[in-house]
C-alpha positions as CSV (number, residue, x, y, z in Angstrom):
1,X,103.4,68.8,78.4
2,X,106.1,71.7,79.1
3,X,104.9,72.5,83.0
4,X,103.9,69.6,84.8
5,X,104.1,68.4,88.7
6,X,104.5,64.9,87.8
7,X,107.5,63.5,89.6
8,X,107.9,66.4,91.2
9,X,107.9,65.0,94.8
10,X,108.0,66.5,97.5
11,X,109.3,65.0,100.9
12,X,110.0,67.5,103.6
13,X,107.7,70.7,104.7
14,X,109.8,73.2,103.4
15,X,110.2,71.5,100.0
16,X,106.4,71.9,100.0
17,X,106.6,75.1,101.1
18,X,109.1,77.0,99.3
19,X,108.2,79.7,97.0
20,X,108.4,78.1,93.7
21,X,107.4,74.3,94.7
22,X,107.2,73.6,90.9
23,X,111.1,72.8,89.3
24,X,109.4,74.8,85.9
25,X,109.0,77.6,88.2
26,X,111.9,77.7,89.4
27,X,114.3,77.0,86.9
28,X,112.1,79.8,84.8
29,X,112.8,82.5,87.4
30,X,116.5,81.3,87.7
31,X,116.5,81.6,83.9
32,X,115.2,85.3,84.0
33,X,117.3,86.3,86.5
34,X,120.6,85.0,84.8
35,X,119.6,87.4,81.0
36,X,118.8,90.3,83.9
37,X,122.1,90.0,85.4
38,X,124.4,88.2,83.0
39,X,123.2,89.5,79.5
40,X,121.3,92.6,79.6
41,X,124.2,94.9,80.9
42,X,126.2,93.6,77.7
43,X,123.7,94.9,75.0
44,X,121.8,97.8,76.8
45,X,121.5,101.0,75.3
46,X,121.0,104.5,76.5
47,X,117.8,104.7,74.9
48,X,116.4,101.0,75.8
49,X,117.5,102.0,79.2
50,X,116.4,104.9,79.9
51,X,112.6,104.5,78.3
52,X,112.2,101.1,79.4
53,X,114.8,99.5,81.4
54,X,115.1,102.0,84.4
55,X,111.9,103.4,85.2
56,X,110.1,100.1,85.0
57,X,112.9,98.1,87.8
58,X,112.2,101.4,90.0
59,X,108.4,101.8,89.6
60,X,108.6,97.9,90.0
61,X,110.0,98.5,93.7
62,X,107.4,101.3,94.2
63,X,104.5,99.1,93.0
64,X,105.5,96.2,95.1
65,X,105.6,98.8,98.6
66,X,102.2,100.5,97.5
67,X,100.9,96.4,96.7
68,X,101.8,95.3,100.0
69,X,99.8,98.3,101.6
70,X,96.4,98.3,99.4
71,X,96.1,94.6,97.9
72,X,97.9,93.1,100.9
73,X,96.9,95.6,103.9
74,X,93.7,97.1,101.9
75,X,95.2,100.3,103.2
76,X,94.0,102.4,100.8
77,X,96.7,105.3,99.8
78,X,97.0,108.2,97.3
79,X,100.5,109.4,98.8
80,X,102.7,107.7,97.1
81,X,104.2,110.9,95.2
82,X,105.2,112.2,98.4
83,X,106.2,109.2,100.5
84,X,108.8,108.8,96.7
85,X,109.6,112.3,97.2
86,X,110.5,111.8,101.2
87,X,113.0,109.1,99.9
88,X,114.4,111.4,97.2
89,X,114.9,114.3,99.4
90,X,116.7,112.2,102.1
91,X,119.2,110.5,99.7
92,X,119.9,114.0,98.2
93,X,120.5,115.5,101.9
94,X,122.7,112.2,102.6
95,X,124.4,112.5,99.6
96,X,125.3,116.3,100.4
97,X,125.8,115.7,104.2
98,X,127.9,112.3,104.0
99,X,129.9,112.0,100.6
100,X,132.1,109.6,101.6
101,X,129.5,106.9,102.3
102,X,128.8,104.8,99.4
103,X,125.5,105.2,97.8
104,X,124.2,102.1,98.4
105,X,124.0,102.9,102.3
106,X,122.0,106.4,101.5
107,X,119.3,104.6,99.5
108,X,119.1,102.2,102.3
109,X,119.0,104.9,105.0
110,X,116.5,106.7,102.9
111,X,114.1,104.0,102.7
112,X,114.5,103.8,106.8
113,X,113.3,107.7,106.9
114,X,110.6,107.0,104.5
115,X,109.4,104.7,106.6
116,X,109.4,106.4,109.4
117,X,107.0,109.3,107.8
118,X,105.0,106.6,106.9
119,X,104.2,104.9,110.0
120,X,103.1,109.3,111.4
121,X,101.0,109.6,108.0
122,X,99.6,105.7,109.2
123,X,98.1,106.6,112.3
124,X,94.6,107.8,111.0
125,X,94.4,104.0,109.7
126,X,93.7,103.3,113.3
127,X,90.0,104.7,113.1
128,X,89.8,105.2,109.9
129,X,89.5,103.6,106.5
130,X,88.2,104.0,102.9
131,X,87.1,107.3,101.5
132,X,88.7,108.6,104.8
133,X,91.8,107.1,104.7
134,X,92.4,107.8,100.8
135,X,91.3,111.3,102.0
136,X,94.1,111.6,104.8
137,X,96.9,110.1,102.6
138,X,95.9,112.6,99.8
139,X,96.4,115.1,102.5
140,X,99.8,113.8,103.3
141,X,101.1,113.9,99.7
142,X,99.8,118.1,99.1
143,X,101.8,118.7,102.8
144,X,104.7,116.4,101.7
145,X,105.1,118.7,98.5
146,X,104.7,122.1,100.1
147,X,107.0,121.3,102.6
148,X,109.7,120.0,100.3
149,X,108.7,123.7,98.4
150,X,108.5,125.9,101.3
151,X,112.1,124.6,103.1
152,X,115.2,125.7,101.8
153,X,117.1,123.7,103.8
154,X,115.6,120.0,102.4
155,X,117.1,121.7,98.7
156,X,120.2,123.1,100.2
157,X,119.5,126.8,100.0
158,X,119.4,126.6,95.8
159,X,117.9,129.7,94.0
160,X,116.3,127.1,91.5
161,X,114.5,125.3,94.3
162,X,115.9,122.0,92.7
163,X,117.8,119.3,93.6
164,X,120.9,117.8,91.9
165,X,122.2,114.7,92.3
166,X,125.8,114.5,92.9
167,X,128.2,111.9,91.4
168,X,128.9,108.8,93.4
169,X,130.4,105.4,92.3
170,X,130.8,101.8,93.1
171,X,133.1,99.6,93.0
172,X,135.0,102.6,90.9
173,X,132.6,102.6,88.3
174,X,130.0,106.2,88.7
175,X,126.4,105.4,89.0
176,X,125.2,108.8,89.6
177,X,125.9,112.3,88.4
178,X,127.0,113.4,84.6
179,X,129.2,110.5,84.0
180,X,127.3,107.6,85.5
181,X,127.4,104.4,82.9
182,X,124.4,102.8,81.9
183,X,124.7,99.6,82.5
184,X,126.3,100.0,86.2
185,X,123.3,102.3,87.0
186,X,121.0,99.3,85.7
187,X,123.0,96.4,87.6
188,X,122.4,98.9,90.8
189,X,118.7,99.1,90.3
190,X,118.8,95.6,89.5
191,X,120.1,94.6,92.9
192,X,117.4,96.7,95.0
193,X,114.9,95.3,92.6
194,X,115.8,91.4,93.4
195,X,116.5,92.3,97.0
196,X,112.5,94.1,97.2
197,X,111.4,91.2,95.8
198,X,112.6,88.7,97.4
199,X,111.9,90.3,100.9
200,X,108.5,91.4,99.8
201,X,107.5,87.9,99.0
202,X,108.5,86.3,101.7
203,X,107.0,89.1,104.3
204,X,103.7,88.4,102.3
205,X,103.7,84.4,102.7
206,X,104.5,84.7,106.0
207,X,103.1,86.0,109.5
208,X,103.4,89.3,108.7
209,X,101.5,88.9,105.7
210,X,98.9,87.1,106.7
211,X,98.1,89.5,109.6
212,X,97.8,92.3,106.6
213,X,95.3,89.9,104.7
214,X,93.8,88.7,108.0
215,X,93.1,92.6,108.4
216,X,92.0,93.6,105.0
217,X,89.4,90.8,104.8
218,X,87.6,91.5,108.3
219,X,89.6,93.9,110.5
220,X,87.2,92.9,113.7
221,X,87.2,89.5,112.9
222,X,90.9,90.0,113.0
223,X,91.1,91.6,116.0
224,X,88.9,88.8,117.8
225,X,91.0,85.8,116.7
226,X,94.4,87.6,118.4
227,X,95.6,89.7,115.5
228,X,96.8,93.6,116.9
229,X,95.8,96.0,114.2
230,X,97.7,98.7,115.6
231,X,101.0,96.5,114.8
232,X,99.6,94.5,112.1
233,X,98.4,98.4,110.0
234,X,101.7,100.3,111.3
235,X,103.6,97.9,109.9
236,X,102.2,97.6,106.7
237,X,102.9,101.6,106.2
238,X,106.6,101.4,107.5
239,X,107.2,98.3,104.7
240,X,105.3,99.9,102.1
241,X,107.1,103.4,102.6
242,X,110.3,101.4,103.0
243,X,109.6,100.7,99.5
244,X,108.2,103.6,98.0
245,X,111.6,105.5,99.4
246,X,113.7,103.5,98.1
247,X,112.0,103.9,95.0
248,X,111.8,107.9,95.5
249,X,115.7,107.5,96.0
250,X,116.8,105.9,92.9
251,X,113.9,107.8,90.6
252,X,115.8,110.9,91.6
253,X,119.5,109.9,92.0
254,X,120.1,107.1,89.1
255,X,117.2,108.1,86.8
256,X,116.8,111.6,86.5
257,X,119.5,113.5,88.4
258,X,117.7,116.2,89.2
259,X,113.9,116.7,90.4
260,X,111.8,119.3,91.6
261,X,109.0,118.2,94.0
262,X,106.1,119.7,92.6
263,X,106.7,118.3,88.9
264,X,108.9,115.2,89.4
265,X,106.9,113.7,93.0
266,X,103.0,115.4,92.6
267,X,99.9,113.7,92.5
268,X,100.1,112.3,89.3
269,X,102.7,109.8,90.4
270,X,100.5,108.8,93.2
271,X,97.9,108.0,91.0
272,X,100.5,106.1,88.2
273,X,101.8,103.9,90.8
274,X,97.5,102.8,92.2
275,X,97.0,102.3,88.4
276,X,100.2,99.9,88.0
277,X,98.9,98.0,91.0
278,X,95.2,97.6,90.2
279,X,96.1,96.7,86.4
280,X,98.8,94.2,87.6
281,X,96.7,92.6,90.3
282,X,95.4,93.7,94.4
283,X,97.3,91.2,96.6
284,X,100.3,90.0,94.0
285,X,104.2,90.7,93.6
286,X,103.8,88.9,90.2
287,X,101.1,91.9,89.5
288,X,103.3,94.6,90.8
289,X,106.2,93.5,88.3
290,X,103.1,93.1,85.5
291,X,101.8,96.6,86.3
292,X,104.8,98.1,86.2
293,X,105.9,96.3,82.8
294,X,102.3,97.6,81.0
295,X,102.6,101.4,81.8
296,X,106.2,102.0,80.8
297,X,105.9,99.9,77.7
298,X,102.7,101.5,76.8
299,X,103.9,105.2,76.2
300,X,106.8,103.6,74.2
301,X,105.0,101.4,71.9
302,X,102.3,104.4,71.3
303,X,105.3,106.8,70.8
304,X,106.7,104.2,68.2
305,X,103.7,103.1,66.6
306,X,101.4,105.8,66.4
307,X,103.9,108.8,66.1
308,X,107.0,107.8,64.9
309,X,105.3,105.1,62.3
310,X,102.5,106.4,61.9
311,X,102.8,109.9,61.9
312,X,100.2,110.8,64.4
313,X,100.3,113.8,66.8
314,X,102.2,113.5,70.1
315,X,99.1,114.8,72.1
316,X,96.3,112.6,70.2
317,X,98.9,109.7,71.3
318,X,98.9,111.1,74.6
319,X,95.2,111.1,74.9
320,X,94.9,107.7,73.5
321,X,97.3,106.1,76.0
322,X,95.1,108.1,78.9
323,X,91.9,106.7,77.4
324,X,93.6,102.8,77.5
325,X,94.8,103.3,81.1
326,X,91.0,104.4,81.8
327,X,89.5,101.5,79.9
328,X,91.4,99.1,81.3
329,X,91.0,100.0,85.6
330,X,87.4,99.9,84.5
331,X,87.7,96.5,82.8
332,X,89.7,94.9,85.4
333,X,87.7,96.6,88.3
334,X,84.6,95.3,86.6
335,X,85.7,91.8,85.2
336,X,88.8,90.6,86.4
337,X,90.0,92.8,89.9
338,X,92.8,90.8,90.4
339,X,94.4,92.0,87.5
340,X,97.2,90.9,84.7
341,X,98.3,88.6,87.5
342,X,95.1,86.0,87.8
343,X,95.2,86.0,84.2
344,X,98.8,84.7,84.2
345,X,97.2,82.7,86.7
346,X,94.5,81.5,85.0
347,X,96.8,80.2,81.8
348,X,99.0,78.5,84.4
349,X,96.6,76.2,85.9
350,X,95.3,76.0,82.0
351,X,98.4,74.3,80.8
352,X,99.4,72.0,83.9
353,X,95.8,70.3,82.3
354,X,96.1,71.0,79.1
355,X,94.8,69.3,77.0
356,X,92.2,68.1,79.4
357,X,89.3,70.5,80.2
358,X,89.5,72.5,83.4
């Protein structure tokens, strides 16, 4: 009844072939997109943007670089931490270095390093894969750290060993430092967000993408029909670390202000941003957004339900939100591995029948 193709013709290739080729869709995502941009920033809090809003559009632009690497490359990586903390510790040299450049450029830039670290930590995929590979990128995220420790010079000489982030503005209004504004540091993760999105999908319906999927199904069949898996696996790295940079970037200059590498950027976030993407679905944008979404709002609703209604103990609501995560990558591993996203799916195809049986 409410998301039908009927009538919805179709009478030139790219018509057919545009991302949303159903008006529903379309009009849906225009829809979301005009609250994001044209609502939100009028009724955000500090507190609704800071627990939820913030961290889940940046770990939404890390999701989507880690997605394109494992689900679409089936690269498999456990360095995310440190390929985040790259981008961090490049914005906050940039910022130092260059103040007069606006911000915007320095997150940019930063993603371009991160990238670059990327594609050296991405050579090993060239012979190896699996275990191995999840092995070497481990490796890169424990040298990543130490070497952001051991340096003085990546945290400017401090005595504290961490890193501050200046204040900066756009367009007059300060989106970093003390006196940044909520809502203008939302609207600014907002952009990079759309922007990640929008690249991101159209890289994965394209050549590029199907190279990475061409690779991660059969990488010798791949290889034998014409595909170059030194350029189709390098690539994948220096687009996912893009990502993951820009992501390391605006964790540490719009949402914290200050990090240290060993707390803020260790294994645990490396770990975080795999679970976001095997929950929200291998091989999906929708599923990075969806993955994303479910691990912020989860240590909210707990903290709210559980402790603040409730009255339960912080740590047995710590515990409990560790044991959910678990039983759900076991759930979806077993029973659905495509995640939060082929559900959605699922209940798509459901109702363009409905109420016929599929």
């Amino acid at each position: 009844m409410f998301y039908r193709e009927a009538g919805d013709f179709k009478t030139t290739y790219a018509d057919d072939s545009q991302t949303f080729p159903i008006k529903f869709d379309r009009y849906r995502y225009y829809l979301v997109l005009a609250v994001a941009f044209g609502v939100i920033p009028f009724i955000i809090n500090d507190y609704w943007a800071n627990a939820v809003l913030l961290p889940f559009l940046i770990y939404a632009i890390a999701a989507i670089g880690l997605n394109i690497l494992v689900g679409y490359a089936g690269q498999v990586s456990l360095g995310s931490g440190g390929f985040m903390a790259v981008g961090a510790y490049a914005t906050y040299k940039l910022m130092t270095s260059f103040p007069d450049v606006n911000i915007f450029f320095h997150v940019i830039i930063a993603g371009g390093i991160t990238a670059l670290v990327g594609v050296m930590f991405g050579l090993p995929s060239l012979r190896i894969k699996g275990f191995y590979l999840a092995v070497s990128t481990l490796a890169a995220q424990f040298f990543l750290v130490w070497l952001f420790n051991r340096v003085p010079w990546f945290y400017n000489y401090s005595a504290s060993g961490q890193i501050s982030s200046p204040e900066r503005t756009v367009f007059g209004y300060a989106v970093t430092g003390p006196n940044a504004e909520t809502w203008v540091a939302y609207l600014f993760c907002l952009v990079f967000v759309t922007i990640s999105a929008i690249i991101a999908r159209n890289l994965t319906r394209g050549a590029s993408g199907r190279r990475w999927m061409a690779i991660r199904d059969m990488d010798i069949a791949a290889e034998i029909i014409g595909v170059n898996p030194l350029k189709a696996k390098l690539t994948a790295f220096a687009v996912s670390s893009f990502f993951i940079g820009i992501a390391g970037a605006l964790f540490f200059a719009v949402y914290l202000g200050s990090a240290e590498v060993g707390d803020t950027f260790g294994t645990t976030k490396s770990f975080l941003l795999l679970f976001m993407v095997i929950i929200g679905g291998l091989g999906s944008i929708f599923g990075s957004f969806a993955g994303a979404a479910f691990l912020v709002v989860l240590p909210v609703l707990l903290k709210n339900v559980l402790v603040a209604g409730l009255g339960w103990p912080t740590d047995t609501a710590a515990h409990l939100e560790i044991l959910i995560i678990g039983g759900l990558i076991i759930t979806f591993l077993i029973a659905e591995p495509h995640g939060l996203a082929q559900l959605w799916r699922v209940a798509k195809e459901k109702l363009r029948l409905w109420p016929f049986p599929h």
